[in-house]
Structures are given as structure tokens and as C-alpha cells.
N, C-alpha and C positions, 0 to 999 in steps of 0.2 A: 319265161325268161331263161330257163335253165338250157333250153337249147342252144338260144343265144350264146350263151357263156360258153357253152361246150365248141361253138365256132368261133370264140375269139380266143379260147385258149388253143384250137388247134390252128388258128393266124398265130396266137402271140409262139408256139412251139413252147407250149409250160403247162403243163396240168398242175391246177390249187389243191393244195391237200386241204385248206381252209378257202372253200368257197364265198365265204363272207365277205376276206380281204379283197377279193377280187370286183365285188358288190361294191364295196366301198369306194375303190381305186375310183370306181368310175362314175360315183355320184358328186355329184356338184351342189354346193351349196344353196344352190338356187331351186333344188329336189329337198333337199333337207337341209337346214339348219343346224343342225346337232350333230348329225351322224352324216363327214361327209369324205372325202379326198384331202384336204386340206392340210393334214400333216404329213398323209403317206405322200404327198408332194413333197412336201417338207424332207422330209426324210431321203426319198428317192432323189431330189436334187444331188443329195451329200453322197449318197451312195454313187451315182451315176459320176459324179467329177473323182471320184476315190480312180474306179474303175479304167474310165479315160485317161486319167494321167498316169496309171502305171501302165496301160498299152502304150501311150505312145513315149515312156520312158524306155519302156522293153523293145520297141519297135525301129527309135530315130536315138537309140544311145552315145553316138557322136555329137550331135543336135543341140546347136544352144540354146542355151533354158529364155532365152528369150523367143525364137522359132515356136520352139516346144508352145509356151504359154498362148503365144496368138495359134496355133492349131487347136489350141486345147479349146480359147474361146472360141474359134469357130464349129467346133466338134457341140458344143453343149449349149450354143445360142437357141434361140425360142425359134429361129429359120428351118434349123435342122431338124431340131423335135416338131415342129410344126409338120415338113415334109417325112419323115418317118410317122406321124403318127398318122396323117393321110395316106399311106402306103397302107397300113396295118389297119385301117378304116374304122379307124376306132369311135368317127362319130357317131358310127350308127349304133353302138351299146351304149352309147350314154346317157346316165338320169339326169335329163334338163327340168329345170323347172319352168312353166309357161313364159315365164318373163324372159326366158334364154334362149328358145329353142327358135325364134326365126334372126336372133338378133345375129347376122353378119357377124359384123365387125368385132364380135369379143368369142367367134368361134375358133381363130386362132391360138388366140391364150390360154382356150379353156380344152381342146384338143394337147396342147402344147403339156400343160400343166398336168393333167391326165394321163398322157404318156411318161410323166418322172413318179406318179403317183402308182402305178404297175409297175414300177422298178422297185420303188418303196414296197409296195407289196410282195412280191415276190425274194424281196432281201428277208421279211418277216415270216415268210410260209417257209422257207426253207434255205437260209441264207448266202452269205456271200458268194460261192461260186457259181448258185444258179442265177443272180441278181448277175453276175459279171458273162456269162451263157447267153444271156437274154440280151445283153447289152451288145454284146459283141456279134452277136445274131442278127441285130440292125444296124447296130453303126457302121461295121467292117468296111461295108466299102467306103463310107465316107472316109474314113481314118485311111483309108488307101491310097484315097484323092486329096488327102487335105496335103494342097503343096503351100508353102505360104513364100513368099518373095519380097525380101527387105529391101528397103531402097539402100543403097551402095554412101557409102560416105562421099564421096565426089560429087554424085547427083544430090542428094540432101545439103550440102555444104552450099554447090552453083545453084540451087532453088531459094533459100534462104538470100546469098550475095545478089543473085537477078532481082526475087521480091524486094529487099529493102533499101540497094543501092545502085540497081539496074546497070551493075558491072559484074564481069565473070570473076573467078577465082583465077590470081596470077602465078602458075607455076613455072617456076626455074631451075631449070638441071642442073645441076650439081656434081656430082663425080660418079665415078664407079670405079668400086677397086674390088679385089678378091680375085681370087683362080678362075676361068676360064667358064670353069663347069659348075661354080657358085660363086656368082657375083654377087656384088651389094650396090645397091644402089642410094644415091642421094638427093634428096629431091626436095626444095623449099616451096611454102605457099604461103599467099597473104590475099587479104579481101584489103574492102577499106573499113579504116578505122580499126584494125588489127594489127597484131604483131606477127614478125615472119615466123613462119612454124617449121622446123625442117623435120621430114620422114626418111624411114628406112625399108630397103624392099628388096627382092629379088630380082625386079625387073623396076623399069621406068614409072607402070602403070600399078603396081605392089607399093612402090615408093610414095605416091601421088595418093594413095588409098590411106597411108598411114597416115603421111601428111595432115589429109583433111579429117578424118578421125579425131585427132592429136588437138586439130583447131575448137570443130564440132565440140570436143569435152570440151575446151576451155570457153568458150565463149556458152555453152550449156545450150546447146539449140536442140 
């Protein structure tokens, strides 16, 4: 097994000063009962969402922390660790126990779980910057790709008014006043069963954005 280990630590790019932890990462309780992955999961979880959220603090620093939060979830969902840890092929080191090793359907989780369990590890062989090395070594390009795309207050406002009262949201122009080269714009809306809500914008479609915004809080959709 020890050659093994010597080609998943040159897949994972980390040599174990404590060969043990690495032994551990990758046993499954279903191998051992006592002595298994179980907490350096545990641990690696914590470790891996530390790491993630200060990239993509460092990375989308303009970014509201609601963006931020769904990239984050989709950065450390059990989808991503599942296809990272298939890249990194990691099922083929692992100590199944008989009862596991043809079973489908729980090779995901246990792949998945495995892969936070090597991060735990490696936070403990030789800590946090090689633990954030390693992370960053696989994640990167997801964190490159993770776009996330909010639905727009206008569209969420007319999806709610369509569902529950199969009428659009009624917007009414209102004025614009200001200099030339910064306007302001004024712009009322009402669904049914609402009250008129007026917004403020730069342009017509700014206006209409605040607008429903302004409704969306109050009515808490």
C-alpha cells in the first residue's frame, strides 16, 4: 500500500510528514470501526469552508455577501467534492469494507466525504497554508467559473404577480427631473391587492427595479 500512497500524494501534490493521517483520511468506517475518516471529515469540512470563503472574499471584494454566499454553497456542495475527488481518483485508495465496495449509490458520499477528510489531514500534518495549497490546487478553477445570476427584482416581483394573481405588475411613469447628464427618475408600481409603491432611479428601467425591490420587502416574498 505504501506505493499506493506515494501516487496519490503525488496526484494530491502534498507529501505526509505523518503517513498515518493520510491512512486514516482514507479509511471508511465500513474498513474500521474505531480508527477511521470520520472526524478528519469533520474537521476538513471546517477547514475547507474557512479557506473558500476568504478566496472568494479576496477575489469578488465588491460582491454582495448574498452572491458571495450561493458561490460559496456551490463551491463546497457534495456535486463539486464529488467531481474533484473523481478527478484526483481517489476511489481507488480507499479502505472499503466488503459491505461498501460494490455499493453504487453511497460511492458518492463516501468519495465526497474523503475528499474533506484529506483536507482535515493535511490541516493536521502541517497546517493551515498547506490545507489552503491543496484547496486551492483543486478548487481554482471552479471558483473561476462559479458565476452565480440573481433573478432581478422585476422578474421575481412579475413571477410571484403571474403565479398568484395571473396579472403583471402595473408600472406608471412618473417624472424626471435633474440636469441633463443626471437624471432622476420616478416610477410607481402596484400588483393586486397592494399598495402603490413609488421608486427612484437613474433611468426609467433603474426606477422600475427600485420600485419592485421597495414592494418585494414589503410584501416579504
Amino acid at each position: 500500500m505504501i506505493k499506493s500512497l506515494k501516487e496519490l500524494e503525488d496526484i494530491l501534490k502534498y507529501n505526509f510528514k505523518d503517513k498515518d493521517l493520510l491512512n486514516k483520511a482514507l479509511t471508511h468506517k465500513s474498513f474500521n470501526n474505531k480508527i477511521n475518516n470520520e472526524k478528519l471529515e469533520f474537521l476538513g469540512d471546517r477547514v475547507l469552508g474557512l479557506i473558500i470563503s476568504k478566496k472568494l472574499l479576496d477575489k469578488y471584494p465588491d460582491e454582495k455577501e448574498g452572491i458571495i454566499d450561493k458561490k460559496f454553497a456551490n463551491l463546497v456542495n457534495k456535486k463539486t467534492c464529488v467531481e474533484i475527488a473523481k478527478k484526483l481518483n481517489i476511489r481507488k485508495y480507499l479502505y472499503l469494507g466488503a459491505s461498501h465496495k460494490n455499493l453504487e449509490r453511497s460511492v458518492d458520499k463516501i468519495i465526497s466525504d474523503c475528499l474533506e477528510a484529506i483536507v482535515g489531514a493535511i490541516y493536521f500534518d502541517s497546517g493551515l497554508k498547506s490545507a489552503e495549497k491543496f484547496v486551492l490546487y483543486c478548487w481554482d478553477s471552479y471558483i473561476d467559473k462559479s458565476i452565480i445570476t440573481l433573478i432581478d427584482s422585476k422578474t421575481k416581483l412579475q413571477e410571484y404577480s403571474l403565479k398568484k394573481f395571473k396579472k403583471l405588475p402595473k408600472y406608471t411613469f412618473f417624472t424626471k427631473t435633474g440636469p441633463q447628464h443626471k437624471p432622476l427618475f420616478k416610477t410607481e408600481v402596484e400588483i393586486p391587492e397592494s399598495k402603490k409603491i413609488i421608486g427612484f432611479g437613474s433611468s426609467k428601467k433603474n426606477a422600475q427595479q427600485n420600485a419592485a425591490a421597495k414592494l418585494i420587502k414589503i410584501l416579504n416574498i
